[in-house]
N, C-alpha and C positions, 0 to 999 in steps of 0.2 A: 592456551597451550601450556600443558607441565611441565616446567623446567627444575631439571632437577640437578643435586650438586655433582661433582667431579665423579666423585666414590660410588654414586649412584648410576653414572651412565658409566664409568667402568663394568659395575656388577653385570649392567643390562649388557654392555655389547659382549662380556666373558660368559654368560649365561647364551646368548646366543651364537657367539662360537662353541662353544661346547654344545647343544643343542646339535648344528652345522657337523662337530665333529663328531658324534656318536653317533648321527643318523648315516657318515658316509661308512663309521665304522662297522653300523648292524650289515649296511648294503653289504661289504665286504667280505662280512663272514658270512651270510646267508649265499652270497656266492659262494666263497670257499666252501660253504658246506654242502650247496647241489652238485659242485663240480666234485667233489670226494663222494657223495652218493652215488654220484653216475660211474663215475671210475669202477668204485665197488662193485656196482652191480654187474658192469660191465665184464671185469674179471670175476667173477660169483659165475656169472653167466656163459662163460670162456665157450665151455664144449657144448652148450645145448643144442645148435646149430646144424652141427656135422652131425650128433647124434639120431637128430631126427631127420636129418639125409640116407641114414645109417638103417632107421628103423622101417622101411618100407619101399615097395616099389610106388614111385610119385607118378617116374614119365618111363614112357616105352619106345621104340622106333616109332612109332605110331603119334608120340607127343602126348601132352599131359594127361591121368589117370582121375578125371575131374573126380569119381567116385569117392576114391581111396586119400586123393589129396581133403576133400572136405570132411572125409572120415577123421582122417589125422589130426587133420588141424584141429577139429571141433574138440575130440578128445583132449589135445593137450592144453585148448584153450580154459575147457571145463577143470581141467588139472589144474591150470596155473592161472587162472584169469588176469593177472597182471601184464600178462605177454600177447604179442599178435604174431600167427606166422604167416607169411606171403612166400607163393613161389614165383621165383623170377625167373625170365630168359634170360640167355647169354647178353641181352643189348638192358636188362636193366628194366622191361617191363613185366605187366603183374600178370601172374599165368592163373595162379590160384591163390585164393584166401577165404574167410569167412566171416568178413565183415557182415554186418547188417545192410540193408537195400539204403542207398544212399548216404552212407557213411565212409566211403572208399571217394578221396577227395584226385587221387592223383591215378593216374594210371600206368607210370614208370618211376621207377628209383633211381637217382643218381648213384651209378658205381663207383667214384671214384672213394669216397669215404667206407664201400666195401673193401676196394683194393689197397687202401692204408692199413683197413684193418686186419685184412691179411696176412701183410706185410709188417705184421707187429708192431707198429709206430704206436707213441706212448698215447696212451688213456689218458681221460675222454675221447672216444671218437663218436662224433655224433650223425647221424644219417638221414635222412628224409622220412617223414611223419607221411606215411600213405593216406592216411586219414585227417590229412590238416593239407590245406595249399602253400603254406609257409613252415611250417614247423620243422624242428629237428629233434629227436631224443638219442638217447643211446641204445644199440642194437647188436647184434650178434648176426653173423651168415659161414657162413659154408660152402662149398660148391655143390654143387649137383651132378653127377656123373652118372651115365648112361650107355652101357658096352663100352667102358671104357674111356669114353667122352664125355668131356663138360657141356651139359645142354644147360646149366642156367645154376641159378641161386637157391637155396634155404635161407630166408629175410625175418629176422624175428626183431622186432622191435620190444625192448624188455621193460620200460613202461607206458602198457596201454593204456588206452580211449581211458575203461572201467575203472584202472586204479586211481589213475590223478583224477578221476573225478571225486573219489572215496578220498581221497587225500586231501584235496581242496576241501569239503564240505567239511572234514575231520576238524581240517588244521585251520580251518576261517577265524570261529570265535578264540578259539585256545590262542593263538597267534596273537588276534585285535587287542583281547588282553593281556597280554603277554606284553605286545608293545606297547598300550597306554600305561602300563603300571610301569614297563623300564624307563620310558620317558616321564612320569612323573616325578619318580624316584629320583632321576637323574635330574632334572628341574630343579627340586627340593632342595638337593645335596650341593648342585652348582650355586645354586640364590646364597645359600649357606655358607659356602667357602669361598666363593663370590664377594661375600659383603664384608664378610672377617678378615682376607686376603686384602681387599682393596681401601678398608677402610687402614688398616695397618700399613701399607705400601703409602697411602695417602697422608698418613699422619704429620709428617714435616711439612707437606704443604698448606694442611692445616691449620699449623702452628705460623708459616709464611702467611698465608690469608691474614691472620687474626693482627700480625703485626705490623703489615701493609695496612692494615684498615685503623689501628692505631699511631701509625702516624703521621702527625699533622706538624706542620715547620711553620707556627706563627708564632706573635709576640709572645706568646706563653711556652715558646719552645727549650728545652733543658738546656742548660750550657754546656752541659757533658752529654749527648747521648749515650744508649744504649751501642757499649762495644760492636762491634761486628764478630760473627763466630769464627772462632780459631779454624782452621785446617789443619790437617794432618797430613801429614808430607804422602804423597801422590795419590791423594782423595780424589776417585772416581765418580764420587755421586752428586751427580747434576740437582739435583735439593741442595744438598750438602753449599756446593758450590753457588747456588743460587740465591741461598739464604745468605751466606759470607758477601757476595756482591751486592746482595740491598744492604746490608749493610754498612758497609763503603761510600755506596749512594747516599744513606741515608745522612751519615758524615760528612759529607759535603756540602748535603742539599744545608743540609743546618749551619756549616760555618759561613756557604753563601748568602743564606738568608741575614748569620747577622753581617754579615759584611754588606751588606744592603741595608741593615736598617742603619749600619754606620755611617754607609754612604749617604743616605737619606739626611741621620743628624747633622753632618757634616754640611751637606747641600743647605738646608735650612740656617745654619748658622751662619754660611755664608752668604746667602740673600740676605741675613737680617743685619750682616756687618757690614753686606756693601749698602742698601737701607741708607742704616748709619752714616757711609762715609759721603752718598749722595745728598743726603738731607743737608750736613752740616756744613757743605761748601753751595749748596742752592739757597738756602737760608740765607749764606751771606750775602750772597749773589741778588735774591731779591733784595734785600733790605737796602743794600746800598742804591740797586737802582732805585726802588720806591725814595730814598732820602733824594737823588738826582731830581726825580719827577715832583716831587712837592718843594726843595728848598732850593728850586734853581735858580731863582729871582734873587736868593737870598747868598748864593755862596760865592767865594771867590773865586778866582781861576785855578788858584791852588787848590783849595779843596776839591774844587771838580775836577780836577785831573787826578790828585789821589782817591778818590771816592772811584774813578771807574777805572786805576790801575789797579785798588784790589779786586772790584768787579770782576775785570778782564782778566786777573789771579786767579779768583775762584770759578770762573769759565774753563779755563786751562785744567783744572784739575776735576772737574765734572768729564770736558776731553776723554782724560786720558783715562778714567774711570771706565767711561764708555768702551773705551778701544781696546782694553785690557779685557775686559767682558766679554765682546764681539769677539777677541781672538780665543780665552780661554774657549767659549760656546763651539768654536769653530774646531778646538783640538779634543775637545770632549765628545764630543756626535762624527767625527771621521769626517771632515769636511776639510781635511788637509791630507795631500799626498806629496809624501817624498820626492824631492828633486836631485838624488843624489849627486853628487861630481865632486872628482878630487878638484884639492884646491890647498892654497899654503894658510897654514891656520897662523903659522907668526906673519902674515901681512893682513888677515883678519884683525888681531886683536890691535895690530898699529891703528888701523885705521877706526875700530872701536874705542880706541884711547884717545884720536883724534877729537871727537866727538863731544870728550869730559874733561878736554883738557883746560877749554874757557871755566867752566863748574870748579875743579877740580882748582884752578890756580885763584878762582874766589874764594877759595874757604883753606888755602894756602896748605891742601893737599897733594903727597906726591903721588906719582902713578908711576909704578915700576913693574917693566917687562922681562922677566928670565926666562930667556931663551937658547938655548945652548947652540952649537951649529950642525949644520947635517939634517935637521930635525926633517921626516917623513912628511908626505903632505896625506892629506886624509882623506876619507868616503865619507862624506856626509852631504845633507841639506843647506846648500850655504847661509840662506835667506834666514833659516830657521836659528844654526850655529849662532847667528849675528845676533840675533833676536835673544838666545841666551846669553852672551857674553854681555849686553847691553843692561837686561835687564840685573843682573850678577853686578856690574860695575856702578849700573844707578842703584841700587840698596849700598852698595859699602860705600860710594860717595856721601849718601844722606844720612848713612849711620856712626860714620867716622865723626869725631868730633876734629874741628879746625889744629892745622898743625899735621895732623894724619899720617899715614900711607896704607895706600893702597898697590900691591903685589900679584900680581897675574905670573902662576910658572907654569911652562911648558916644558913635558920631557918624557922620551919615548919608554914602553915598558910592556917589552912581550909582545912585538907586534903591533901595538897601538899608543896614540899619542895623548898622555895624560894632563887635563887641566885644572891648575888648583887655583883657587881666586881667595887670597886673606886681607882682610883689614886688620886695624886696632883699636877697632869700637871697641862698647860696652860689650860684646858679643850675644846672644842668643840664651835667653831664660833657660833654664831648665825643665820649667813646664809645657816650655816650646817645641821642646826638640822630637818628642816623639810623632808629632801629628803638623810639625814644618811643612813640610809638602803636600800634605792634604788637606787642611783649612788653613784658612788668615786668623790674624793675632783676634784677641778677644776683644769686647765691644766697651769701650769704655778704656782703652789703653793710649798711650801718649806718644803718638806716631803720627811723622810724617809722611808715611807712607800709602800707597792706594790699594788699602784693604786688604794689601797678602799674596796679591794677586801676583805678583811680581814671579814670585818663586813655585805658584801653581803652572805658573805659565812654564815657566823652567822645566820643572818635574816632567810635565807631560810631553814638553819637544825630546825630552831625550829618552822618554819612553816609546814614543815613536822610532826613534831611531836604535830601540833595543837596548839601550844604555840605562843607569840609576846616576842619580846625584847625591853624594854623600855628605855628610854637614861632620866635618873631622875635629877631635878633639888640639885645641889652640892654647899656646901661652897667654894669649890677648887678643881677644878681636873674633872672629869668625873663619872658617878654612873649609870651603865649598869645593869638592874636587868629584869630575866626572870623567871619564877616558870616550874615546871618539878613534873608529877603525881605522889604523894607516890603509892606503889606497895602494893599490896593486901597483906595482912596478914592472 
């Protein structure tokens, strides 16, 4: 099968509507032109009728003058061969004519197309072809009067049998060629303007083809692409327009992509740091059991109870590794759905401070709640809420150094209830701060913490919840603050 481009099967289907439309056009006027022929002749023809009702006695009391009538006719058929005359009765049949033997197809005329004709109604009037069972041409009549009375018609039909046939043989070939040279002609000049036309009209989308098929959004993709086209204020044209939205597209598709391979590095970096932080607490974890299982004969009660309280140390923190995982895995894939319900966020975070208060009074940390009164109760996930304040309170307990405080305020702003959590650590690198919420600390860094995870886990509860967590600039320490909807009253 030939398949061909866009501009190609434009030409073809314009080349055959045009085709379609000069061939309804030739119909058209070739009618126009028999029906102004006929007219013409029609009126050319006006008085032949009555004059040759005029020129002789036809019919007598006695009824038609068969002699005189094939006299007449003959004569004027000989004069005019284009014409037929017929005499008619009063009811419209054929009294006399001079047809050839078997060429007389009818044996009555319908008057009614006489009596229009009479009645001056506009040209063409066309009337029954005596010599055809179906036909009609244009004709001429008159009445026939006889002492006074109309006994019947003068019927001439003004193009006969003889002429159209002289005309058909005339006009056959002159015509045949006539129409294959205008339809050639016309073919030629359509293909022509056809291909120039549509290749021109086509051209933008050629220029869109060539730049869809150049491009490709992988590792070798530009960091700038190619702008998108300007518009011009209330551009109508659907190219124009089409071209401007791949565009757009094509800007996107590219920042998505590297926002994908970032997510990607990110993802790897973080498998290889949690790696990391699983290896170096199973390490421990064997070693000490393998020293249990060969030097048990040998050790004391002491050592063996210290040998498998760090065991049972580095077990705990393998835990919570795990669990940290299992939840991020669980908020990354939509495998967590909102439990919304109001609820009082200052007896949340009492009860969150409950929790770090044994922690917290070991490393002779304070824990301080600013909570103002009145404060709104909220719309959110309780379970989830908790799950962030927790994790928010265990990094500033582990990152404070002893002596400490740690600071949770609460306080309403604009309809919602805003949470800020500061410590007086060391606070937050520099080189930290841009990609905090999206990877864990780097591989090889001096933290007791599990892998980062803490604050991933964060980010994405209150992305669920439509909310950012913001890491705020501090005099000392760190200042994590997120806002959480007051609930409808």
């Amino acid at each position: 099968m030939i398949r061909l481009s866009l501009s190609q099967r434009l030409s073809v289907a314009f080349f055959a509507l045009l085709l379609v439309c000069c061939g309804a056009l030739m119909a058209i006027q070739m009618r126009s032109t028999r029906v102004h022929e006929q007219e013409t002749v029609q009126r050319l023809s006006r008085g032949l009728a009555e004059h040759i009702a005029r020129s002789g006695e036809l019919m007598d009391g006695g009824g038609m003058r068969s002699g005189e009538v094939r006299a007449l006719f003959g004569k004027l058929m000989a004069v005019n061969p284009s014409v037929e005359v017929y005499l008619l009765d009063d009811q419209g049949r054929i009294l006399g004519h001079d047809a050839p033997s078997g060429h007389l197809k009818r044996d009555r005329v319908d008057l009614a197309p006489v009596q229009a004709l009479l009645r001056d109604e506009p040209l063409p009037i066309l009337g029954d072809d005596p010599r055809s069972e179906t036909g009609r041409k244009v004709f001429n009549a008159a009445p026939l009067f006889v002492q006074g009375r109309q006994a019947g018609y003068i019927y001439v039909v003004l193009v006969g049998e003889q002429r159209e046939a002289l005309a058909a043989n005339i006009a056959a070939n002159a015509s045949l060629r006539t129409t294959l040279w205008s339809l050639a002609i016309v073919a030629v000049i359509g293909l022509l303007a056809g291909a120039v036309a549509f290749r021109w009209v086509t051209r933008p989308l050629r220029l869109l083809t060539r730049r869809v098929q150049s491009f490709d959004v992988d590792a070798a993709a530009p960091a700038q692409p190619v702008p998108p086209t300007p518009l011009r204020a209330g551009e109508r044209d659907e190219l124009a327009i089409l071209q401007h939205s791949f565009g757009h597209m094509g800007q996107r598709l590219n920042d998505q992509w590297q926002q994908l391979r970032q997510q990607d590095l990110q993802r790897r970096e973080l498998v290889a740091n949690i790696s990391h932080d699983l290896r170096t607490p199973l390490s421990s974890l064997h070693g000490y059991l393998e020293t249990l299982a060969l030097k048990d004969a040998t050790l004391s009660a002491e050592e063996r109870q210290r040998y498998l309280a760090i065991a049972l140390s580095q077990s705990h923190k393998v835990g919570r590794l795990a669990q940290a995982l299992f939840e991020l895995a669980r908020l990354e894939h939509g495998g967590v759905v909102l439990d919304r319900q109001a609820f009082s966020l200052p007896d949340l975070v009492q009860d969150v401070f409950q929790k770090f208060e044994l922690a917290a009074q070991a490393r002779r940390q304070a824990l301080v709640a600013e909570i103002p009164p009145g404060l709104p109760a909220v719309d959110a996930d309780l379970g989830l809420i908790e799950r962030v304040l927790t994790n928010l309170l265990d990094n500033a307990i582990r990152h404070t150094p002893e002596g400490g405080r740690i600071t949770v305020t609460l306080q309403a702003v604009q309809g919602e209830v805003q949470v800020s959590v500061a410590d007086t650590g060391p606070g937050i690198p520099a080189a930290r701060r841009d990609d905090l919420f999206h990877t864990p600390p780097a591989l090889g860094s001096d933290r007791p913490d599990s892998g980062g995870l803490g604050l991933l886990i964060v980010h994405r509860i209150l992305q669920l919840h439509g909310r950012e967590i913001r890491l705020m600039e501090s005099r000392e320490g760190a200042l994590f603050v997120f806002t959480l909807p007051a609930a409808a009253r």
